[in-house]
C-alpha positions, -999 to 999 in steps of 0.1 A, spaced: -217 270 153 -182 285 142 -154 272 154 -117 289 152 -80 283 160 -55 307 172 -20 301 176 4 320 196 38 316 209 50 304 237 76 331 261 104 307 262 115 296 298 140 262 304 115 250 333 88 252 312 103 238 279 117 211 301 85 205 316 70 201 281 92 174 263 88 161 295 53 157 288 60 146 248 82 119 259 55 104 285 27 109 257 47 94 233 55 57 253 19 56 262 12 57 224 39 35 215 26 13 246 -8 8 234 2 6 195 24 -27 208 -4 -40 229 -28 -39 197 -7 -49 170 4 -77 195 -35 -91 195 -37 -90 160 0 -112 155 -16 -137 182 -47 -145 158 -25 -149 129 -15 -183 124 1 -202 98 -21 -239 87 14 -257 84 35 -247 103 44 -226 135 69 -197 140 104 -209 147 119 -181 168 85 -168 185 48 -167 188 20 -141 203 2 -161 233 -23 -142 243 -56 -157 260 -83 -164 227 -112 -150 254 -90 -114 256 -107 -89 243 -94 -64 217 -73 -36 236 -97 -10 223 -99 26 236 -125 19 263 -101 -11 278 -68 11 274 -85 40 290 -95 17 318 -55 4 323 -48 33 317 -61 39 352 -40 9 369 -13 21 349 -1 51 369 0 28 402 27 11 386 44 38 371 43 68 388 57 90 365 25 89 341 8 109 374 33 139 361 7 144 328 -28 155 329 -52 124 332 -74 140 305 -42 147 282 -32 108 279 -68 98 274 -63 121 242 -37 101 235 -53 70 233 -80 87 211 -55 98 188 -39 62 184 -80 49 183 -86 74 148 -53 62 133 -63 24 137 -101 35 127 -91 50 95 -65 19 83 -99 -1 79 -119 28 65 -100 46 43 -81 25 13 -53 48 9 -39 50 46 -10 31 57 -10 7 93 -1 29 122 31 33 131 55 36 161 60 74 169 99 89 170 102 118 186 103 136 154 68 120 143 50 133 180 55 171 186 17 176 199 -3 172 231 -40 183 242 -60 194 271 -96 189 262 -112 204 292 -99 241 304 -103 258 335 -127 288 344 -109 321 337 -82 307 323 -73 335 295 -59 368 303 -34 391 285 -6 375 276 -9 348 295 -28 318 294 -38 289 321 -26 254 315 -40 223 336 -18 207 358 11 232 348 -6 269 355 -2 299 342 25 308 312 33 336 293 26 341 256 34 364 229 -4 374 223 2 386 187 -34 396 185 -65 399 207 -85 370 218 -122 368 193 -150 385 215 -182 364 219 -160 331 217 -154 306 243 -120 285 250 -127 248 243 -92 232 238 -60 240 243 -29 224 221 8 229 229 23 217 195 66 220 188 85 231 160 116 239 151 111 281 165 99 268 196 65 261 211 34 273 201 -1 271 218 -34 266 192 -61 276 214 -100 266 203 -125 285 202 -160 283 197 -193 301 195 -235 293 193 -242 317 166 -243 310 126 -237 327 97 -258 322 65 -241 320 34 -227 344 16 -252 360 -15 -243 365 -49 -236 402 -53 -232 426 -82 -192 424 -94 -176 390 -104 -148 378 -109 -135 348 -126 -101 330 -116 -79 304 -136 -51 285 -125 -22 288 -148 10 276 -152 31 305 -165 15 326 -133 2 315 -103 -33 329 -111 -51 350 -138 -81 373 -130 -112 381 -152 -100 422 -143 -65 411 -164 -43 407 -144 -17 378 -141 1 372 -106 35 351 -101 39 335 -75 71 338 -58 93 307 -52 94 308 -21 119 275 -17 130 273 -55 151 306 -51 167 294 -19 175 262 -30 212 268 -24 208 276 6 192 243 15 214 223 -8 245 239 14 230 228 49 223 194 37 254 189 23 272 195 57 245 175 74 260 144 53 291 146 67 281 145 101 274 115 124 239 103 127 229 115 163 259 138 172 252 175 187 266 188 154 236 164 139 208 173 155 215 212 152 222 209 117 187 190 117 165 220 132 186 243 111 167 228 87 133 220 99 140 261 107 148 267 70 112 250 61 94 269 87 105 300 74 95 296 39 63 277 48 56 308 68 63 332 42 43 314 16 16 315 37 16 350 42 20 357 9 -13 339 1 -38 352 28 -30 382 13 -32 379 -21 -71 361 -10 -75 393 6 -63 417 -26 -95 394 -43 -119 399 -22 -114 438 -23 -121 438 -56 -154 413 -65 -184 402 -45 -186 370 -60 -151 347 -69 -155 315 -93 -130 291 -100 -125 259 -115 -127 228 -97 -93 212 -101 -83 181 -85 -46 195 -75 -34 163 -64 -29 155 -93 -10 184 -102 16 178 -75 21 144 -88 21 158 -127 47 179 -154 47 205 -133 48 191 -98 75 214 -83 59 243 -95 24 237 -78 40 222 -44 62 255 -46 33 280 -53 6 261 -24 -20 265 -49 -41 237 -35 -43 248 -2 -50 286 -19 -80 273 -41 -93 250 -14 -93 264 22 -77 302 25 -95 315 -6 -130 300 8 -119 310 42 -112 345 34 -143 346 14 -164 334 42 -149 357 70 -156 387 41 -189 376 33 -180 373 -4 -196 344 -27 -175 317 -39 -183 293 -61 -163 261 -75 -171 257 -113 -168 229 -143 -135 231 -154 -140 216 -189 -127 233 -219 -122 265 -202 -91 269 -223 -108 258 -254 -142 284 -256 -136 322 -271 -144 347 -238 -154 374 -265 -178 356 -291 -181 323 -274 -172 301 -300 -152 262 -299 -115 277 -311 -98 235 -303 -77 224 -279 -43 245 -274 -7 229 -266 9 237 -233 31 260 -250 7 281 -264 3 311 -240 -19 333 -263 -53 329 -272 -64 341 -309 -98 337 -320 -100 327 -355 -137 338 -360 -135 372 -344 -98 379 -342 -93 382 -306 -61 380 -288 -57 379 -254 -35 356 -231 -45 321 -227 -47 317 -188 -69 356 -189 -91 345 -215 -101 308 -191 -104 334 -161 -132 355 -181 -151 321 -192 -152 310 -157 -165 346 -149 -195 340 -177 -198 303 -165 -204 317 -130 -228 343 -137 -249 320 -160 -247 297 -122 -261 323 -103 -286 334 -125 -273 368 -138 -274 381 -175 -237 377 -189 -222 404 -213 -200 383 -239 -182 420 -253 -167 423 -217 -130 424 -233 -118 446 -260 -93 433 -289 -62 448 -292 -22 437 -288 -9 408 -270 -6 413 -233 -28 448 -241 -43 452 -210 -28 426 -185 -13 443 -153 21 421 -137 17 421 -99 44 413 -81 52 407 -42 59 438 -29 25 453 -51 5 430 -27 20 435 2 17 473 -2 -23 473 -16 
């Protein structure tokens, strides 16, 4: 089964935007609603042994059930003969809802790491689903909603052939609305083969990456050079007050700012994946737990550069729609093993970007010379003979090509 997301945007129109914080702001109490009602039953079971609550307790019945999703589905229901208003959403849309607020509780007592659920702003809820579509309910550039009908779009590109519609999301940010459509299909695809070329990638710290083929690629910074920019709009945000008109456009100029570079960074990086791909059938690199590098030395840098969510979902993703090989590799002492005669050399410092081989004399840069180990490591995974002369000795930086931006965006 493969499942994909689209996202297009949304033709702006008043009625329509209207119509759709209309339908935030009724999602969001109805989350809110049922968040009170459960934290409310667990404060009722909490009692101290010595000594009541001065200013207030929880009463709730000790027979009452837990307001789980089942119960709150089923008020749900009595709900909207009280308060008419909740008729004005999809019924389908608020029962998302309450599956939404369900995981968030579910994962508190699963996971270790995540926090209690909280109240939603209207900041922290900018999303709402329709789970179940309506027959015939894509065309060109316009798409079908439940309860609302038809609304433009700006159909950037074509809708996948052989895929059906599943779910439709209407999510907000700071450009406008956008719609993330689902889409789904019955067939699978085997995994990808090893092929003939390779090629190895490192993670550096100089450069965003170095290739086994020698070449180092910078990263652009994307938010470090515009820094200014955003220190300027935030410093004219401080002097406003909290809540005024001159606030809250200061605010999405902004959340704007972020969108733009998040955007560009983006960009930048499906198509560097794609400059890769043309060149290898089969891509190894190490397997890096980049969590800790955003929490590390170098921190900015990595958060900056995105290269977490490069190594771990576009590069794979990319590889997979390609039908290249990719293949996550031991990490240890990359840095530490001549590429050339594949000898222990020790451990280098940070600040040692070259990499000289004291048995046969090599010299090549540090981050180039990890790439081509991970390029032998990968073959020896895979089962193909490796050729340990595959670099040639020579100058520092002989060989190493400098890509920029504008050299990827042009390939």
């Amino acid at each position: 089964m493969i499942v994909l997301t689209y996202r297009y945007k949304i033709k702006p129109t008043k009625q329509l935007f209207r119509q759709f914080d209309q339908y935030l702001d009724i999602c969001r109490s109805v989350y809110n609603f049922a968040h009170a009602e459960r934290k409310a039953w667990l404060e009722s079971r909490k009692s101290r042994m010595d000594c009541c609550s001065i200013l207030s307790e929880y009463i709730i019945a000790a027979d009452a059930p837990f307001p789980s999703y089942k119960n709150q589905a089923k008020a749900l229901t009595e709900a909207k003969k009280k308060f008419p208003h909740l008729k004005l959403v999809n019924a389908q849309t608020l029962q998302q809802v309450l599956k939404r607020l369900d995981k968030a509780w579910s994962d508190f007592f699963k996971i270790p790491d995540r926090g209690f659920p909280r109240f939603r702003s209207k900041n922290r809820f900018r999303s709402f689903v329709f789970p179940q579509l309506l027959k015939n309910c894509l065309d060109q550039r316009k798409v079908k909603l439940p309860s609302i009908g038809w609304i433009k779009i700006r159909q950037s590109r074509p809708y996948p052939i052989g895929f059906t519609p599943k779910q439709f999301q209407i999510v907000k940010k700071a450009s406008g609305y956008y719609l993330m459509i689902v889409f789904q299909s019955t067939e699978t695809v085997p995994d990808a083969l090893p092929g003939k070329k390779s090629l190895g990638i490192d993670a550096g710290i100089s450069n965003f990456i170095a290739t086994s083929n020698q070449e180092l690629i910078k990263s652009p910074k994307f938010l470090r050079s515009k820094l200014k920019k955003l220190k300027k709009l935030q410093l004219q945000l401080k002097n406003k007050t909290k809540g005024s008109n001159n606030w809250l456009k200061l605010q999405n100029k902004i959340a704007l700012f972020h969108e733009k570079v998040s955007n560009a960074r983006r960009d930048w990086l499906f198509k560097l994946a794609h400059h890769l791909c043309d060149q290898t059938d089969n891509i190894f690199i190490e397997d890096i737990n980049y969590k800790s590098w955003s929490k590390g030395l170098f921190r900015k840098q990595s958060l900056d550069s995105g290269i977490g969510s490069f190594m771990n979902e576009i590069l794979p993703f990319i590889c997979w729609k390609r039908n290249k090989f990719y293949l996550k590799l031991n990490k240890d002492y990359s840095s530490q093993e001549c590429p050339n005669c594949r000898l222990f050399t020790g451990k280098k410092l940070l600040n040692q970007r070259l990499h000289i081989c004291p048995y046969c004399n090599i010299e090549v840069d540090r981050d180039i010379a990890s790439s081509l180990i991970l390029k032998q490591r990968g073959k020896t995974a895979v089962g193909q003979p490796v050729g340990y002369k595959e670099i040639a000795c020579g100058e520092r930086g002989a060989g190493v090509e400098q890509l920029t931006l504008f050299d990827l965006v042009t390939a």
